[in-house]
C-alpha positions as CSV (number, residue, x, y, z in Angstrom):
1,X,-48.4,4.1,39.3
2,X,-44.7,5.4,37.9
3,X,-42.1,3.2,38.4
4,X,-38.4,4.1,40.0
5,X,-35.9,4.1,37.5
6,X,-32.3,3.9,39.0
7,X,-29.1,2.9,36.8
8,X,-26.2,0.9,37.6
9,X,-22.7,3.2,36.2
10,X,-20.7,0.1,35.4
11,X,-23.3,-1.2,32.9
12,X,-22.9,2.5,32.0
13,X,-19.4,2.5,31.5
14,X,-19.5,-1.2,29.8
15,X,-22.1,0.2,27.3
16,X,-20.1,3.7,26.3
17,X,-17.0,0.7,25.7
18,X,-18.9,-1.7,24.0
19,X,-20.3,1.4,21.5
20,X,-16.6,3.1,21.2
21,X,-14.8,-0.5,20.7
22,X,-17.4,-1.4,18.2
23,X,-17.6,1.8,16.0
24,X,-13.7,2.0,15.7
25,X,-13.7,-1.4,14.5
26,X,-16.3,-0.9,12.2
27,X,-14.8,2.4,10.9
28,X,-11.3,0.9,10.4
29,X,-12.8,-2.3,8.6
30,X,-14.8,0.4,6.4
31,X,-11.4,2.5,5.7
32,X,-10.2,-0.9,4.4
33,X,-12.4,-0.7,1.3
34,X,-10.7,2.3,-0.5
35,X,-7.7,0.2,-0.8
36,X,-9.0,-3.7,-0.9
37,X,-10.0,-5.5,-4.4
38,X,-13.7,-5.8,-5.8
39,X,-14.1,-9.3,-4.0
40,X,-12.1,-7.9,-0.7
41,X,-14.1,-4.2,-0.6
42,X,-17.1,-6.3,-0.6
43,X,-16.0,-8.0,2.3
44,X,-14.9,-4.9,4.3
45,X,-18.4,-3.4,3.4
46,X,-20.2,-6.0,5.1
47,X,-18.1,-6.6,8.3
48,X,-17.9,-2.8,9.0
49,X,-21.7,-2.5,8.5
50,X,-22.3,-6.1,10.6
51,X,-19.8,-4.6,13.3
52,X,-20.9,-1.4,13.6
53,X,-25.1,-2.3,14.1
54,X,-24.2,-5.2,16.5
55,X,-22.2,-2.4,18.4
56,X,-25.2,0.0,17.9
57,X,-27.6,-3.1,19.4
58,X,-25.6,-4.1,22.1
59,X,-24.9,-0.9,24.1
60,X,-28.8,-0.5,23.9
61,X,-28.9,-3.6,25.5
62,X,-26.4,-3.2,27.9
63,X,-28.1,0.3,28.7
64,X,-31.4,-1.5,28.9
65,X,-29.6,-4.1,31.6
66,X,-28.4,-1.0,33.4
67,X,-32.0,0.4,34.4
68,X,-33.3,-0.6,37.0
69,X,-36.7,-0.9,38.1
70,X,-38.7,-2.8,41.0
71,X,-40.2,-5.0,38.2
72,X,-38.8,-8.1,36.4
73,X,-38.2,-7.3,33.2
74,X,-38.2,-9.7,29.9
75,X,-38.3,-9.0,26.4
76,X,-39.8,-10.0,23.3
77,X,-37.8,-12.1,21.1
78,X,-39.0,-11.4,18.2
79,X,-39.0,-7.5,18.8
80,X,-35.3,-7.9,20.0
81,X,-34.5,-10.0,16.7
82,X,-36.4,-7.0,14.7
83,X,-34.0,-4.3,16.4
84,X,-30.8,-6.3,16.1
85,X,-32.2,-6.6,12.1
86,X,-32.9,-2.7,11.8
87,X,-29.9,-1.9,13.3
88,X,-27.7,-4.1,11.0
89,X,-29.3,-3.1,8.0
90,X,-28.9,0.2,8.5
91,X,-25.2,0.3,9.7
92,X,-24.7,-1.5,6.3
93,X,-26.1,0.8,4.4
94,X,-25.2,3.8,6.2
95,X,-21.2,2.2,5.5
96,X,-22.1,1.5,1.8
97,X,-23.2,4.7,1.0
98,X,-20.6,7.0,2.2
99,X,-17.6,4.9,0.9
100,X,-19.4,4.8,-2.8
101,X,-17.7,6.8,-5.3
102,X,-20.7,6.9,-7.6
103,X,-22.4,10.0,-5.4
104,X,-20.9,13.7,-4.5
105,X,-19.3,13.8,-1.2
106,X,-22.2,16.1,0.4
107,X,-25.1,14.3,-1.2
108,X,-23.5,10.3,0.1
109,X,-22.8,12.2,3.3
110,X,-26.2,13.2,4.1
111,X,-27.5,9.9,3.2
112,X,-25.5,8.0,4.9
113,X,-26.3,10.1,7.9
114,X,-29.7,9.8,7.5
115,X,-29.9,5.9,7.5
116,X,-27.7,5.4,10.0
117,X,-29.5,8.2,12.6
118,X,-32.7,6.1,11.5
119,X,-31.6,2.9,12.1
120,X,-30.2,4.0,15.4
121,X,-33.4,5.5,16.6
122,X,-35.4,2.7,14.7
123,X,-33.9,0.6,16.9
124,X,-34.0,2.2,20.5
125,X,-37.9,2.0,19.3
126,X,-37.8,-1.3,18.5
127,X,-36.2,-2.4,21.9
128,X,-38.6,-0.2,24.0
129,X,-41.8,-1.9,22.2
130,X,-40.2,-5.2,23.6
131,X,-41.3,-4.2,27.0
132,X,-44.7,-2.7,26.3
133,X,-46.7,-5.5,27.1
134,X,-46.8,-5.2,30.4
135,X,-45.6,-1.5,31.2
136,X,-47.1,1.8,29.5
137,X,-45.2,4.3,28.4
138,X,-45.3,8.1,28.6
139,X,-42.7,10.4,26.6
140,X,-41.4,13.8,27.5
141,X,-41.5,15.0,23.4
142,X,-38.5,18.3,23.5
143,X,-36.2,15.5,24.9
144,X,-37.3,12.8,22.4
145,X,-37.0,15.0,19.8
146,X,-33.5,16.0,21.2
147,X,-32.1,12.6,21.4
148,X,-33.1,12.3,17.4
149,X,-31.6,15.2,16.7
150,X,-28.1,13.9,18.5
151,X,-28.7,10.6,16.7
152,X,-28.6,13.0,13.3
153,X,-26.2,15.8,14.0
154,X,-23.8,13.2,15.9
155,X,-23.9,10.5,13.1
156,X,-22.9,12.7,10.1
157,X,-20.2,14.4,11.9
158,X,-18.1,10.9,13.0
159,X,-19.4,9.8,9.2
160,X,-17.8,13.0,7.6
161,X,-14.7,12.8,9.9
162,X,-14.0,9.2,9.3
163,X,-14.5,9.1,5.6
164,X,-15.3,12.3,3.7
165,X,-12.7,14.7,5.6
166,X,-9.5,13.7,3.7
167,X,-5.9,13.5,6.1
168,X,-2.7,12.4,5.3
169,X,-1.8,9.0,6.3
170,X,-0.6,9.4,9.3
171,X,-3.1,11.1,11.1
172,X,-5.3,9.3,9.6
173,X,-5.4,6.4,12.8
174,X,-5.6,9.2,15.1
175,X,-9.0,10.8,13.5
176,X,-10.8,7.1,13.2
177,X,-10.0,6.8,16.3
178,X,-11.4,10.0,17.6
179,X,-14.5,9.1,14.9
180,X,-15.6,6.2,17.2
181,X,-15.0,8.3,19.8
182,X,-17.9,10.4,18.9
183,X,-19.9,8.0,16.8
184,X,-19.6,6.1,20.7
185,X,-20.7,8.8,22.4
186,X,-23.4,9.8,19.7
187,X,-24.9,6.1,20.4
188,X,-25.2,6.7,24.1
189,X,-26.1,10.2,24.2
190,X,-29.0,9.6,21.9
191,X,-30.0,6.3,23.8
192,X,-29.9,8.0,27.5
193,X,-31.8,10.9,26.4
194,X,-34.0,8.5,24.8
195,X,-34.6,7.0,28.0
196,X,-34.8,10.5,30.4
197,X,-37.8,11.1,28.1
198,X,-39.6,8.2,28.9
199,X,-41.6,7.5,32.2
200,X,-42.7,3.9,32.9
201,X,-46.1,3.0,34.5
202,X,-48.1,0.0,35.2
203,X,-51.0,1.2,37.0
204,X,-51.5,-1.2,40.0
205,X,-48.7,-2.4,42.6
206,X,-45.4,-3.6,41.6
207,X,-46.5,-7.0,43.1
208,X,-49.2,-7.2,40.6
209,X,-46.8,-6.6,37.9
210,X,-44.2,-9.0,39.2
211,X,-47.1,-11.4,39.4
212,X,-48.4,-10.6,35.8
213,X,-45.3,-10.5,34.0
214,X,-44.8,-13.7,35.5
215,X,-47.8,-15.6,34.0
216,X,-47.2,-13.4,30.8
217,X,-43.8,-15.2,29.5
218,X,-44.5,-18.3,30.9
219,X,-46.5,-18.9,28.1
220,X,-45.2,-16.7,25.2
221,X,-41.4,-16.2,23.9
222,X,-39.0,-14.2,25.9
223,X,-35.6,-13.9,27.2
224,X,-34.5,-12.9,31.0
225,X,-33.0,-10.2,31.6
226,X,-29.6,-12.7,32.7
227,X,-30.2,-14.5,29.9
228,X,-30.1,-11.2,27.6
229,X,-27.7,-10.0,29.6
230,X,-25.2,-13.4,28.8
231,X,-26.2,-13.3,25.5
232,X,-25.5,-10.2,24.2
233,X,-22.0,-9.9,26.0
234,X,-20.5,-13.0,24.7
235,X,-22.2,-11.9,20.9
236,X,-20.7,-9.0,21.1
237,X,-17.5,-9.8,22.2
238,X,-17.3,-13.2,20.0
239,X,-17.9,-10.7,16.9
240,X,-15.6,-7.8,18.4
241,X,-12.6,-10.3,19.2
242,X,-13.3,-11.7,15.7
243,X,-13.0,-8.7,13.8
244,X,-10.2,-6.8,15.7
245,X,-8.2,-10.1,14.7
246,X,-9.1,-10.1,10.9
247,X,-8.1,-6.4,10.5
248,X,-5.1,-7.3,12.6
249,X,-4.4,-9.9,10.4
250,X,-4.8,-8.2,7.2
251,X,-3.0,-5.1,8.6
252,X,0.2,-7.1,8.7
253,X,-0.5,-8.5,5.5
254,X,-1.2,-5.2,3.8
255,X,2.5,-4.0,6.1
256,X,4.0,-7.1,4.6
257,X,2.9,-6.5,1.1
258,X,3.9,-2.8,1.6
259,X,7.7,-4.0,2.8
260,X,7.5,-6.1,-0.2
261,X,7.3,-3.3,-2.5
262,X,9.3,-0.7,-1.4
263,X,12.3,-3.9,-1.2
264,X,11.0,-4.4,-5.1
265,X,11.3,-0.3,-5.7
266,X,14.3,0.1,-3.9
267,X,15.6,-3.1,-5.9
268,X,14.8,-1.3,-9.3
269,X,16.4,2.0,-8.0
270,X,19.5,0.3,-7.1
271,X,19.5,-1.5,-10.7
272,X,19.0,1.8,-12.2
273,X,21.4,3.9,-10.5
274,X,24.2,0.8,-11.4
275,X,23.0,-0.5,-14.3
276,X,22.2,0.0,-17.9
277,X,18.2,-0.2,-18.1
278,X,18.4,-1.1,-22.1
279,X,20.9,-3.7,-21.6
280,X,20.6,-4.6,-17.9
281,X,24.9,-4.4,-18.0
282,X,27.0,-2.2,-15.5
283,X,26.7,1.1,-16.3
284,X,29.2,4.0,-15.5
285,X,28.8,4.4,-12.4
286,X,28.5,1.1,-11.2
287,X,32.1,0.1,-13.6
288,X,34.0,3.2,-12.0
289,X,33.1,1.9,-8.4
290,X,34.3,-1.5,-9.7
291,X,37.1,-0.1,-11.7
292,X,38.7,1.8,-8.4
293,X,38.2,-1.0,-6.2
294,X,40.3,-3.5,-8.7
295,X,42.8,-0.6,-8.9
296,X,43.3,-0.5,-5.1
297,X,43.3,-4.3,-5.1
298,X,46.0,-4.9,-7.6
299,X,48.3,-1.3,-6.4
300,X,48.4,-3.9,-2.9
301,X,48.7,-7.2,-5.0
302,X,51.0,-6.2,-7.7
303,X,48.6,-7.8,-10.1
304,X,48.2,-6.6,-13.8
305,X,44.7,-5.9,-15.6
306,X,43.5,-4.2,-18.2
307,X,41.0,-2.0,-19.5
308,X,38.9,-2.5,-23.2
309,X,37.4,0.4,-25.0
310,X,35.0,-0.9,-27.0
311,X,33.0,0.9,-29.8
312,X,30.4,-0.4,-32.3
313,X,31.3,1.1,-36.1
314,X,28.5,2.7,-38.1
315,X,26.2,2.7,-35.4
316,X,24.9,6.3,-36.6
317,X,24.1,5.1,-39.6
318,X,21.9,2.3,-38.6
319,X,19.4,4.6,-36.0
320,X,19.7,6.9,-39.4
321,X,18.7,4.0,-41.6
322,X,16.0,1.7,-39.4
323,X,15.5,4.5,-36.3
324,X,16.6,4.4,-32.7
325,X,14.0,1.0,-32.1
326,X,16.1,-0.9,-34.2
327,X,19.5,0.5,-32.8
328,X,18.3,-0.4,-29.1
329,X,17.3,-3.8,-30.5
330,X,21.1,-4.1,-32.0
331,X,22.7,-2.6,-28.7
332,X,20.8,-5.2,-27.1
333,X,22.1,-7.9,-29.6
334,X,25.7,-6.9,-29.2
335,X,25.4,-7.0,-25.4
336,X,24.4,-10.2,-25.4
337,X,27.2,-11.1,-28.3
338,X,29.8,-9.6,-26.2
339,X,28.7,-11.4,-22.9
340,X,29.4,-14.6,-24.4
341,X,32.9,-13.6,-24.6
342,X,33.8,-12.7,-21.0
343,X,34.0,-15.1,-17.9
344,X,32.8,-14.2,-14.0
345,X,35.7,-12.4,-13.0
346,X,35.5,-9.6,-15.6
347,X,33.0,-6.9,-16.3
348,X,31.4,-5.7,-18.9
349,X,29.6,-2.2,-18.6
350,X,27.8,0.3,-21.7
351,X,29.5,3.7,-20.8
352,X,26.4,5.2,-23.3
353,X,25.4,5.2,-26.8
354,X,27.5,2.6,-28.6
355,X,30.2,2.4,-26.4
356,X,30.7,-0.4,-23.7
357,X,34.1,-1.0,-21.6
358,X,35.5,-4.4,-20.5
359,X,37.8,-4.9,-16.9
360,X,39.7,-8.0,-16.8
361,X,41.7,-8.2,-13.5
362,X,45.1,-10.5,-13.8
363,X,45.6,-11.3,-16.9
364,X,48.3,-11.4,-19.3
365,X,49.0,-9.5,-22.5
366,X,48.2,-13.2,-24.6
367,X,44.8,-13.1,-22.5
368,X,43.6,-10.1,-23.8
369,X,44.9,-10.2,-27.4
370,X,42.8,-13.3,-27.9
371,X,40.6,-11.7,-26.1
372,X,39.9,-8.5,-28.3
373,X,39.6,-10.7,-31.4
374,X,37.3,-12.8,-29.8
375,X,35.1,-9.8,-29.2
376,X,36.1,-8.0,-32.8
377,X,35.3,-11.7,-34.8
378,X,31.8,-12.1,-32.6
379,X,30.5,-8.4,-34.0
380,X,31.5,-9.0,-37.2
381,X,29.0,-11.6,-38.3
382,X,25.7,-9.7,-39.3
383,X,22.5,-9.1,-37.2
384,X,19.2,-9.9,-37.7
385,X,16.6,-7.2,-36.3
386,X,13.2,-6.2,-37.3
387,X,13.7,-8.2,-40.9
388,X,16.8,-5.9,-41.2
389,X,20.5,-7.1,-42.2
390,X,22.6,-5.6,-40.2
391,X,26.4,-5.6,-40.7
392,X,28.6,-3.5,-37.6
393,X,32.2,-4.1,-36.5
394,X,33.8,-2.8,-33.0
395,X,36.8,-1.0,-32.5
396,X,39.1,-2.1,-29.5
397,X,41.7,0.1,-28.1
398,X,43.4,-1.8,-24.9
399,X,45.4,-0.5,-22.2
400,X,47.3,-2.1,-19.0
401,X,47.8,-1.5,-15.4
402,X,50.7,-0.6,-14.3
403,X,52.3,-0.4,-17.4
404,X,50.4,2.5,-19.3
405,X,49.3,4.0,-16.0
406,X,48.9,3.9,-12.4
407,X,45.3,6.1,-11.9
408,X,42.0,5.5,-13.5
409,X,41.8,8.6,-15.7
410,X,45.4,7.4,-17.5
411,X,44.3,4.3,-18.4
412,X,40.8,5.0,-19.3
413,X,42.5,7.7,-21.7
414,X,44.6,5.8,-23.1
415,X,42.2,2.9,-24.0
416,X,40.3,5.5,-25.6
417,X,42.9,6.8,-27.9
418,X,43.9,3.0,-28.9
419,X,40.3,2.8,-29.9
420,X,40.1,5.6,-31.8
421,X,43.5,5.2,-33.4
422,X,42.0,1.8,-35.0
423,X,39.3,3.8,-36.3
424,X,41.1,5.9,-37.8
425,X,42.9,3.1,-39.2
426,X,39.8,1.1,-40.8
427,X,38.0,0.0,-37.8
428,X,36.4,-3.4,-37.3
429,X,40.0,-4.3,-34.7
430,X,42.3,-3.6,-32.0
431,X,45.2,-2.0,-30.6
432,X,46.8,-1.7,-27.0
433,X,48.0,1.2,-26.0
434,X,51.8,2.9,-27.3
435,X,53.8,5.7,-26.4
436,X,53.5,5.9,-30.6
437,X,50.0,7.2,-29.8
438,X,51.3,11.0,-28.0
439,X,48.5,13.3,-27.0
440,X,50.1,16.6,-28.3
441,X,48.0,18.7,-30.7
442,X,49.9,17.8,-33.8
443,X,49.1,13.6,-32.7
444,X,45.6,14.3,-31.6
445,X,43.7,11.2,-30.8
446,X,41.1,11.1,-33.9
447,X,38.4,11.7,-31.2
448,X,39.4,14.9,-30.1
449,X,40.3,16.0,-33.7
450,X,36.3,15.5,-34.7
451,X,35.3,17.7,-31.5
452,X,38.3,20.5,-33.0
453,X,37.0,20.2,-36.3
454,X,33.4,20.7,-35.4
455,X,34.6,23.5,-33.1
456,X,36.0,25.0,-35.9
């Protein structure tokens, strides 16, 4: 005698949701491997693979709970622990395959599909067999062999989409998403066409069955159908709830470690774009912002301060000598030379090459005279780099605000000249700034007479 199937739609419903809920999950844990260490991929391997065969089990399950027939149905325990088994396994595989980078994409792909179409049917095979011992079976073949072929097709196209198919990051989300969509839908399909192709008989009276069924798993191992139906709800949920909040988890972690170092490259940007990467001082553009801002403060204050031009003699000759290693190593020495010589309120910047700049805001002309031979006297005594002997001096030309001008270009100019007038004078000292030193062509700073000469 056939037996009347009828199905319940909200186990329906719950079984689609329990299949889309756990394939996303088990997808997004899986996407987690690409970017996770050894120890972490490993871990992401596993849960995505545990995730996405508990999924496959329980909407089974749940569509099991949802027929209903005018029997009372159990199920063998140990059959329901073997599909559980097969369905875990080959989730796990299925994952670890098409994330391995030791395979062409095509060749992991169909793989990958092939285990996890297996272990979906292997499974549906599995459950039915739990209920054969009191029920026989008869299968409609075209639709059995069209629920495989879902399980096949279906599988390797949410596979490819989730992890072969490449998208930027942002649409990424969107297509995993839409990946458990169909992997979802692929797990029901194939299970409910599974189940239109099979016809359940017992061959006497459902009373007799009742009756038989009865006596059978009263003395053998079995679960109820409420028990099955408890049991596999809270599983899946428990292991659902537990995953969604690890990936949660780590996806902040992962945001927080991402905030972290875009702060860190923005950090070495701004230190880049303001300061000198070989000796970590101001550089120019970070001294002009400076330099304007302490030019606007003392125009309001009717303060004084001055500027320092400062350039290191011979320096040519030493990257000529011992190379451009050992003349960073030395502009790195001096830096840290001339630092010692300067308090918080100044600053000290490299303008390039071997020439660095000083701003001292309100200070007087005895300040900056001992000043400049502090710096001259610390350059003077010889450096040690690379087992090289290295003897420089520095030039210093000075000027002041307000008295040798009232804009930035004027007084840097006029530093400049002082500096170069000292080199022309012997080098290895200073000089501030006189109307002695005139900036017509027959006084040329001896700067701008080397760029005439080489013109020439």
């Amino acid at each position: 005698m056939m037996l009347y199937v009828s199905w319940d739609p909200i186990l329906i419903g719950i079984s689609f949701v329990v299949a889309f809920i756990a394939s996303f999950v088990a997808l997004d844990s899986a996407s987690k491997i690409f970017s996770s260490s050894v120890r972490g991929a490993l871990f992401w391997r596993f849960c995505g693979g545990a995730t996405l065969g508990m999924g496959i089990w329980s909407m089974h399950f749940v569509g099991m709970l949802a027929m209903r027939m005018p029997i009372v149905m159990h199920y063998d325990l140990v059959l329901t622990i073997a599909s559980f088994v097969v369905a875990l396994i080959a989730a796990t595989l299925a994952i670890n395959v098409v994330v391995s980078a030791e395979m062409p994409p095509f060749r992991r792909l169909m793989l990958a599909t092939c285990l996890l179409s297996l272990g979906i049917v292997g499974m549906h095979a599995l459950g039915m067999a739990a209920l054969t011992d009191y029920v026989t079976l008869y299968w409609n073949t075209p639709r059995l062999v069209l629920s495989v072929t879902i399980a096949f097709f279906a599988s390797g196209f949410s596979l490819w989409l989730a992890f072969v198919r490449q998208f930027n990051q942002h649409r990424a989300f969107i297509y995993r998403v839409f990946a458990g969509l169909v992997l979802g839908i692929t797990i029901c399909a194939m299970h409910y066409v599974a189940m239109s192709a099979v016809e359940f008989s017992n061959g006497k009276d459902s009373s007799g069955i009742i009756v038989r069924s009865t006596a059978y798993y009263s003395t053998h191992t079995s679960v109820s159908e409420a028990g099955l139906s408890i049991w596999v709800s809270t599983s899946t949920l428990i292991v659902l709830g537990i995953m969604l909040f690890i990936s949660l988890i780590d996806s902040q972690i992962r945001t927080s470690r991402l905030t972290e170092s875009l702060r860190q490259l923005n950090h070495q940007l701004e230190m880049q774009a303001h300061f000198d990467p070989l000796t970590n001082l101001a550089n120019r553009i970070q001294f002009d912002v400076l330099l304007d801002a302490c030019l606007a403060s003392a125009a309001a204050q009717r303060q004084r301060f001055a500027l320092l031009f400062m350039d290191l003699d011979r320096f040519k000759q030493v990257n000529d000598a011992y190379g451009h290693h050992v003349g960073d190593l030395l502009l790195k020495s001096v830096s840290v030379r001339l630092s010692t010589c300067v308090n918080a309120k100044m600053t000290l910047a490299r303008l390039g090459g071997d020439e660095f700049i000083l701003l001292v805001p309100d200070c007087i002309d005895e300040e900056i005279t001992t000043l400049a031979k502090r710096l001259v006297d610390t350059i003077h005594f010889p450096f040690y780099e690379q087992g090289h002997v290295i003897n420089v001096s520095l030039s210093v030309g000075i000027s002041f605000y307000p008295q040798h001008g009232d804009t930035v270009q004027d007084l840097k100019f006029k530093a400049d000249a002082a500096m170069y007038r000292v080199k022309k004078n012997g080098r290895n000292g200073w000089e501030v700034w006189h109307p002695a030193i005139t900036h017509n062509a027959a006084n040329t700073p001896f700067f701008l007479s080397d760029i005439s000469i080489n013109q020439k």
